[in-house]
Biopython code that builds the backbone (N, CA, C, O; Angstrom):
import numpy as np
from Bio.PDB.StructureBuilder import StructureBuilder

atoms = [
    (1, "UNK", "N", (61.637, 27.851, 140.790)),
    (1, "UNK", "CA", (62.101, 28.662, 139.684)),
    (1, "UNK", "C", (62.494, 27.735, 138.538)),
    (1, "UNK", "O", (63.120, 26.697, 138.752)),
    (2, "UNK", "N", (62.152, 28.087, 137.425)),
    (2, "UNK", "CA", (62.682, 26.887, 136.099)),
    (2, "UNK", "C", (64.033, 27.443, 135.862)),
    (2, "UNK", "O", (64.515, 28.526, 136.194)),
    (3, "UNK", "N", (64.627, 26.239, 135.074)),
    (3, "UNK", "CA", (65.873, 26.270, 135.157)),
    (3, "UNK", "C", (66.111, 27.349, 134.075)),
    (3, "UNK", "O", (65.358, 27.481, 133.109)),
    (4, "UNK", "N", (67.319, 28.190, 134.320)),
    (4, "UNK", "CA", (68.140, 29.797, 133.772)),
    (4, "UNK", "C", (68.977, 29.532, 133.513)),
    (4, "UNK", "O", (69.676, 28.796, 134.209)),
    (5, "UNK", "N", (69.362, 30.043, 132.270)),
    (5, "UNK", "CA", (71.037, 30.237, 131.872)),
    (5, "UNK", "C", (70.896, 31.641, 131.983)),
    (5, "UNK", "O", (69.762, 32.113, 132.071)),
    (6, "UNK", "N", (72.085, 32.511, 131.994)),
    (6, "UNK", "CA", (72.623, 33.679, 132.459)),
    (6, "UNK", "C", (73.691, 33.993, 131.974)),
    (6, "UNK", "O", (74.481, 33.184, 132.460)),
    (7, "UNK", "N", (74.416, 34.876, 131.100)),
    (7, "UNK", "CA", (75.323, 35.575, 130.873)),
    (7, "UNK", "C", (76.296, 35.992, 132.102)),
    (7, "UNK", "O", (75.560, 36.384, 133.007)),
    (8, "UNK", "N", (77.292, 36.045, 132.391)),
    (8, "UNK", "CA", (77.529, 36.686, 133.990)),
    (8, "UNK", "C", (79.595, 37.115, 133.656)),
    (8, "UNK", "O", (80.124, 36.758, 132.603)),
    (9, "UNK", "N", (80.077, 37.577, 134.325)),
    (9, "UNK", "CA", (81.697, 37.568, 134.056)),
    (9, "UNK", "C", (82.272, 37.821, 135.563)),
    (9, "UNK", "O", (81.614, 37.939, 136.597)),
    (10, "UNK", "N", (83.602, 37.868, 135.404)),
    (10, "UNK", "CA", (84.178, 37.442, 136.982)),
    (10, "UNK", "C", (84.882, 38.722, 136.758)),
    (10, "UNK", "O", (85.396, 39.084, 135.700)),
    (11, "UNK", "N", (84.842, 39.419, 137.974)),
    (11, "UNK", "CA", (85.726, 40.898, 137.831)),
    (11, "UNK", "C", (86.671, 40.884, 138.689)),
    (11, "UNK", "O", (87.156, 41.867, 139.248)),
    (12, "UNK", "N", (87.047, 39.453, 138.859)),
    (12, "UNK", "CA", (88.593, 39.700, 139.715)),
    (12, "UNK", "C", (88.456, 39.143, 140.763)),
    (12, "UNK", "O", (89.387, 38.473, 141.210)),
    (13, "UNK", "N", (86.980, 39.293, 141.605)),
    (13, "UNK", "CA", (86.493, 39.380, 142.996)),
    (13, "UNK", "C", (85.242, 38.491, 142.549)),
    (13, "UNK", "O", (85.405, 37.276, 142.663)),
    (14, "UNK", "N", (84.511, 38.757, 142.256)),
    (14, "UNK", "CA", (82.930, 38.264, 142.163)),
    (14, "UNK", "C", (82.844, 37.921, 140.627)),
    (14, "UNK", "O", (83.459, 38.339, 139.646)),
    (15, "UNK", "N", (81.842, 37.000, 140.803)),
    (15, "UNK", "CA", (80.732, 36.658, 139.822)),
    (15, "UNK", "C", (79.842, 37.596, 139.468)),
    (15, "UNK", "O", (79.057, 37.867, 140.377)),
    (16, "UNK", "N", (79.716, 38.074, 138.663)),
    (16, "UNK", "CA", (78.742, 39.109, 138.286)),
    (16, "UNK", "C", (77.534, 38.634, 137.105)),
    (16, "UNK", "O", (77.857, 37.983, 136.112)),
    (17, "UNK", "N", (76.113, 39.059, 137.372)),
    (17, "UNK", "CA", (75.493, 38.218, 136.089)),
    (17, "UNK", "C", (75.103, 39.760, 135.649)),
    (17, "UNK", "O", (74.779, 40.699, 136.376)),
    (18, "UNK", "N", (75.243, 39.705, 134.192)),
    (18, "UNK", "CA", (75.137, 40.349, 133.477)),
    (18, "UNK", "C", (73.639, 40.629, 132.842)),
    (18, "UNK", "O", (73.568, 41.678, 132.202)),
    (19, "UNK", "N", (72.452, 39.854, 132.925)),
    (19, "UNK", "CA", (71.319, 40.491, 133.203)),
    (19, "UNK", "C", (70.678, 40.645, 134.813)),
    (19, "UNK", "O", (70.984, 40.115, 135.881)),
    (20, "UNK", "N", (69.857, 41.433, 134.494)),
    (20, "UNK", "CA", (68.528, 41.396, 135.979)),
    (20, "UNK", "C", (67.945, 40.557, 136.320)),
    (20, "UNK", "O", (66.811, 40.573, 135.841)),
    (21, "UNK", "N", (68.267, 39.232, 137.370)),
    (21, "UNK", "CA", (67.592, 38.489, 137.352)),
    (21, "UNK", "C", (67.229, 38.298, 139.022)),
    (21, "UNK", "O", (68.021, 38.457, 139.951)),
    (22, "UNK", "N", (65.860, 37.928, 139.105)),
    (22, "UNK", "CA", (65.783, 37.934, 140.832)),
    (22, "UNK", "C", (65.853, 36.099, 141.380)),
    (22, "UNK", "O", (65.166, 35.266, 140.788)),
    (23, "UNK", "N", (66.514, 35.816, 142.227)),
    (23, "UNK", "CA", (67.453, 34.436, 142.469)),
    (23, "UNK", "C", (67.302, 34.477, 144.004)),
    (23, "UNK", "O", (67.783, 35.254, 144.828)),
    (24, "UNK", "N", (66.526, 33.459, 144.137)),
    (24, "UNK", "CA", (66.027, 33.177, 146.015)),
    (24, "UNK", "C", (67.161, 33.184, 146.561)),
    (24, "UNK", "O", (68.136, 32.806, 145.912)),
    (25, "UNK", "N", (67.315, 33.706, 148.150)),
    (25, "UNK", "CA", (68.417, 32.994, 148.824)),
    (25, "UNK", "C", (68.411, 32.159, 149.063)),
    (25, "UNK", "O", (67.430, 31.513, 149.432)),
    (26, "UNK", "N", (70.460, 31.489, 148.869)),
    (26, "UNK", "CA", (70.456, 29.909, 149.211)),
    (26, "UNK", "C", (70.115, 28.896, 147.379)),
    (26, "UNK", "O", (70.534, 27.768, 147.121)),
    (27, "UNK", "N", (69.360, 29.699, 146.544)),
    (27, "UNK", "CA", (69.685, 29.263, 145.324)),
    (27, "UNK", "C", (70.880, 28.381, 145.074)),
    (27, "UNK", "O", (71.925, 28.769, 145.596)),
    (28, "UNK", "N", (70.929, 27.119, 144.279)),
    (28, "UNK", "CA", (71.479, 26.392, 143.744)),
    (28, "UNK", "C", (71.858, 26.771, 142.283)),
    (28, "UNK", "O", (71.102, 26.742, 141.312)),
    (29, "UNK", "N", (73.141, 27.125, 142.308)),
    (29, "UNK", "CA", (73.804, 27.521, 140.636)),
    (29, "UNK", "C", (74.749, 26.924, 140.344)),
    (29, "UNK", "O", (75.453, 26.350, 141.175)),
    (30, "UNK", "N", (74.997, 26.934, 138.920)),
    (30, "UNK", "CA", (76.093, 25.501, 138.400)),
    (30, "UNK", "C", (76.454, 26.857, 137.560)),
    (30, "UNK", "O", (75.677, 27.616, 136.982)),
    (31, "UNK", "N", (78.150, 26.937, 137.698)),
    (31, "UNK", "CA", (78.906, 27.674, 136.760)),
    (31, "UNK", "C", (79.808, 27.221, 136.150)),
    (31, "UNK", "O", (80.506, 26.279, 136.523)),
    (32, "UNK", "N", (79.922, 27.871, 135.059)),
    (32, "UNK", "CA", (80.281, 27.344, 133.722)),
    (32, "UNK", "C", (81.636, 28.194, 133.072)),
    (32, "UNK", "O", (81.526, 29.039, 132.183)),
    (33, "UNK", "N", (82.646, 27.875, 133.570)),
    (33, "UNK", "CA", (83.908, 29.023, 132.577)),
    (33, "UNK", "C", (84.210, 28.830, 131.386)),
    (33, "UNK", "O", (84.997, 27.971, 130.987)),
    (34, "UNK", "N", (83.687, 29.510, 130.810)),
    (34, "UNK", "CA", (84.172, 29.250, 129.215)),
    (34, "UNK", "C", (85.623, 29.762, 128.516)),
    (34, "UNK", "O", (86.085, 30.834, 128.909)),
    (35, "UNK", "N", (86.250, 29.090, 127.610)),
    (35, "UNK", "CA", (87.133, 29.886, 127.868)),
    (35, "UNK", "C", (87.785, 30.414, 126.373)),
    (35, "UNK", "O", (87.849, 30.134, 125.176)),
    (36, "UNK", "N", (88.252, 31.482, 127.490)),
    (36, "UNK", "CA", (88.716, 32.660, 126.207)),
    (36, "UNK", "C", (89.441, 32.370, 125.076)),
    (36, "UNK", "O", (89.380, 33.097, 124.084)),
    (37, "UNK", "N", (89.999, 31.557, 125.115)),
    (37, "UNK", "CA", (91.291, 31.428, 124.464)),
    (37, "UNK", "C", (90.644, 30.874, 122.786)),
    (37, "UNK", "O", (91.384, 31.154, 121.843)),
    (38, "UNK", "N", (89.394, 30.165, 122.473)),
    (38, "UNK", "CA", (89.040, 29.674, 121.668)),
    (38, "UNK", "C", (88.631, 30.482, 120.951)),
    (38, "UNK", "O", (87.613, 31.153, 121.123)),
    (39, "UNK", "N", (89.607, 30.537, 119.767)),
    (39, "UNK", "CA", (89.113, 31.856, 118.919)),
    (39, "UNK", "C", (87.770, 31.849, 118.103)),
    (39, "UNK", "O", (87.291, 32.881, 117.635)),
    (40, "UNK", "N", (87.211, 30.637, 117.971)),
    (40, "UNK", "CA", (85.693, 30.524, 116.786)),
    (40, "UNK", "C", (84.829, 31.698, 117.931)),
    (40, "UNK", "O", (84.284, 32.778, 117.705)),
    (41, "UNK", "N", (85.011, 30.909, 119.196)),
    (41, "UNK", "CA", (83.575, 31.300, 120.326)),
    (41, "UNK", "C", (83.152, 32.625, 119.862)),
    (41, "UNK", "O", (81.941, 32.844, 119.887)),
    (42, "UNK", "N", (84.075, 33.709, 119.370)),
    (42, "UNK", "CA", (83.586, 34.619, 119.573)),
    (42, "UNK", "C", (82.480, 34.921, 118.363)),
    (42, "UNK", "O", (81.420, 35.544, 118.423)),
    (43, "UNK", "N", (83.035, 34.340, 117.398)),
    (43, "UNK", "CA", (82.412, 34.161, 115.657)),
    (43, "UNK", "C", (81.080, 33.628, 116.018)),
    (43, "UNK", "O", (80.022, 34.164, 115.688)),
    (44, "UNK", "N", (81.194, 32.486, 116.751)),
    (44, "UNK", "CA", (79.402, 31.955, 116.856)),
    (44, "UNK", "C", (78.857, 32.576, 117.659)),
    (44, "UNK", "O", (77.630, 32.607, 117.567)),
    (45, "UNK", "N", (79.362, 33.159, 118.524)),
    (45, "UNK", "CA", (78.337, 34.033, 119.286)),
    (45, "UNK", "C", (77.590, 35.277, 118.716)),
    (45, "UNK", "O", (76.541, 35.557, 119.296)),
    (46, "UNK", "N", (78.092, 36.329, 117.321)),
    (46, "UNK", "CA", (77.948, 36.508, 117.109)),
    (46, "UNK", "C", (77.296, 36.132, 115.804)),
    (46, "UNK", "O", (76.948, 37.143, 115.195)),
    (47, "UNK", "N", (76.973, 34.833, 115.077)),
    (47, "UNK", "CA", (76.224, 34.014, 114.626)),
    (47, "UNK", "C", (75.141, 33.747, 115.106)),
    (47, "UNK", "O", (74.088, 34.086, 114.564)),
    (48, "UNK", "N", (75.214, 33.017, 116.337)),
    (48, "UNK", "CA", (73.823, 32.805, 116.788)),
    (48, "UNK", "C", (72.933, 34.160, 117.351)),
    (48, "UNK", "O", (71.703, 34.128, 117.371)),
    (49, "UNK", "N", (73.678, 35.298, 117.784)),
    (49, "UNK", "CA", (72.579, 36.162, 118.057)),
    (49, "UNK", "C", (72.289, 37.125, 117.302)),
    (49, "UNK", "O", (71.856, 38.185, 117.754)),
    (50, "UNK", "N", (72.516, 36.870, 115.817)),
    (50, "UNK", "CA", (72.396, 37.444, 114.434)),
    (50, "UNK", "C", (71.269, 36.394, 114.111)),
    (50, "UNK", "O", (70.152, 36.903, 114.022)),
    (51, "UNK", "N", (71.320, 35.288, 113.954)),
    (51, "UNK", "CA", (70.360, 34.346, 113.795)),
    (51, "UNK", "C", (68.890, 34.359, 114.522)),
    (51, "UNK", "O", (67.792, 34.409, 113.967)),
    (52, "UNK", "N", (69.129, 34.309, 115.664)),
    (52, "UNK", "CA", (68.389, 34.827, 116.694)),
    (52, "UNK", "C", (67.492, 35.930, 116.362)),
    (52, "UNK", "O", (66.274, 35.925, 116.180)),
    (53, "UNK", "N", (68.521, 37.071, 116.311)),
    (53, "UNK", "CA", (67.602, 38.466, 115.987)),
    (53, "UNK", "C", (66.769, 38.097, 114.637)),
    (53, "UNK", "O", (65.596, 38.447, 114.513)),
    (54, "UNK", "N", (67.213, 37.629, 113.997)),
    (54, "UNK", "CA", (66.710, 37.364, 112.594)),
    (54, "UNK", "C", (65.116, 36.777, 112.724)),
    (54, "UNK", "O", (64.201, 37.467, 112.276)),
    (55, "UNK", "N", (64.766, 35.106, 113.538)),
    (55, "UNK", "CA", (64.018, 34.066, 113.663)),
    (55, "UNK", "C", (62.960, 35.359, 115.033)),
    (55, "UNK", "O", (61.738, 35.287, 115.167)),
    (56, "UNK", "N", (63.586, 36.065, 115.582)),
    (56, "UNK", "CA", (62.929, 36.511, 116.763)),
    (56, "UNK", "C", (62.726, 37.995, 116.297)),
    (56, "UNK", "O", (63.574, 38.624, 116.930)),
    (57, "UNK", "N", (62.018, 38.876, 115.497)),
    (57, "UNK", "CA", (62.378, 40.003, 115.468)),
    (57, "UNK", "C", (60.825, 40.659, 116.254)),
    (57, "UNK", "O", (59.793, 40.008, 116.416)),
    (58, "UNK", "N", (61.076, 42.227, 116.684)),
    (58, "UNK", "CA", (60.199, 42.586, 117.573)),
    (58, "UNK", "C", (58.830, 42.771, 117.128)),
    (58, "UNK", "O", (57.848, 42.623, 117.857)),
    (59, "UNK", "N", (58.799, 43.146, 115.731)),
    (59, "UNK", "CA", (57.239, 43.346, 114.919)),
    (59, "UNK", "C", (56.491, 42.028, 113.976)),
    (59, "UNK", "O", (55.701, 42.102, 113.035)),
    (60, "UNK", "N", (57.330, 40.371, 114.915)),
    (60, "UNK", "CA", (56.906, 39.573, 114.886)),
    (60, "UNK", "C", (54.932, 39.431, 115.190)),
    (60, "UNK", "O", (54.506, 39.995, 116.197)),
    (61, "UNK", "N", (54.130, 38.837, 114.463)),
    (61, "UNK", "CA", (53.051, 38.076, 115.272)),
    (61, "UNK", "C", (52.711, 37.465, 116.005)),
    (61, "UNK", "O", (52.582, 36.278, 115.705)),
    (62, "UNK", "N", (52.385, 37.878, 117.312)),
    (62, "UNK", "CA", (52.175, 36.869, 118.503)),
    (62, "UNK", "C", (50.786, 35.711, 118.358)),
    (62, "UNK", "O", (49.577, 35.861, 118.536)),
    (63, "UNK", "N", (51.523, 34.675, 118.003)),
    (63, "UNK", "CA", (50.169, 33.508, 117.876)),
    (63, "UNK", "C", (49.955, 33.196, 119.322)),
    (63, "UNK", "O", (50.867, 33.045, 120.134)),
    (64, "UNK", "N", (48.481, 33.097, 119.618)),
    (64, "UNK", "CA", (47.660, 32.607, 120.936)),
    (64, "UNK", "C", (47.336, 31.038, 120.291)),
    (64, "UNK", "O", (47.639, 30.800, 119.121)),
    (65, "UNK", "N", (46.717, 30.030, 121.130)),
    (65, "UNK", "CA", (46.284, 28.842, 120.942)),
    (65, "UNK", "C", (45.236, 29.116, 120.606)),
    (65, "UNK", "O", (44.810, 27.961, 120.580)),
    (66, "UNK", "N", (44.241, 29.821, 120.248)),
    (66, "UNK", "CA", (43.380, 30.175, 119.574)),
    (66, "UNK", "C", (43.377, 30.106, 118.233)),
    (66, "UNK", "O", (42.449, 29.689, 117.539)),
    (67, "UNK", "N", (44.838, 30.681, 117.720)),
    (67, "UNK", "CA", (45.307, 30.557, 116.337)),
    (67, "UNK", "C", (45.615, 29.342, 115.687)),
    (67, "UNK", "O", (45.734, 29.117, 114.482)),
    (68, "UNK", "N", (45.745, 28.479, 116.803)),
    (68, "UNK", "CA", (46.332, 26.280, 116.263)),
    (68, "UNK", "C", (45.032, 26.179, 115.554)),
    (68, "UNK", "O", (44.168, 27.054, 115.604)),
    (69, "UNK", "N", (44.946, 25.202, 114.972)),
    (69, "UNK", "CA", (43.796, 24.219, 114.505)),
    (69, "UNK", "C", (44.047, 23.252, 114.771)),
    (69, "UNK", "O", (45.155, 22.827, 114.443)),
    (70, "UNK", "N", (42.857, 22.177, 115.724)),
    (70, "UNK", "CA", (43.377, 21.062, 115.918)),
    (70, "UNK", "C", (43.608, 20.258, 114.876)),
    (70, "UNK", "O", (44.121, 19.153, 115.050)),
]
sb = StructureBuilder()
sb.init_structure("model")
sb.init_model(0)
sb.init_chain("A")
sb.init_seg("    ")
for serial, (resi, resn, name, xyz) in enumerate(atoms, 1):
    if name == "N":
        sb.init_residue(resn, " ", resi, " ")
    sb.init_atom(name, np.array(xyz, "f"), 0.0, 1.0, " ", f" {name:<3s}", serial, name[0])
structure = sb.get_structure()
């Protein structure tokens, strides 16, 4: 499997990932607590996936390698 980052939050009890993702058993995962307390985080997060939506939008053109010129 190539390497995943994942959205996920802790509900007290468990790790929960916050998308659908299918993860072999016995998988190897590295978690990451970020933490709340840093008031920007929340500002860039909503930066970068404003940015994001922006650079990525859905009625984008899908270029094939057909479309390169060498």
């Amino acid at each position: 499997m190539p390497l995943l980052s994942v959205s996920a939050h802790f509900d007290g009890e468990r790790v929960l990932l916050d998308e659908d993702v299918q993860i072999r058993p016995n998988a190897r995962l590295l978690v990451t607590v970020l933490d709340e307390a840093d008031p920007d985080r929340q500002e860039f997060l909503r930066l970068a996936q404003a940015s994001l939506a922006d650079a990525y939008a859905e009625d984008d053109v899908e270029y094939t390698e057909a479309d390169l010129r060498p």
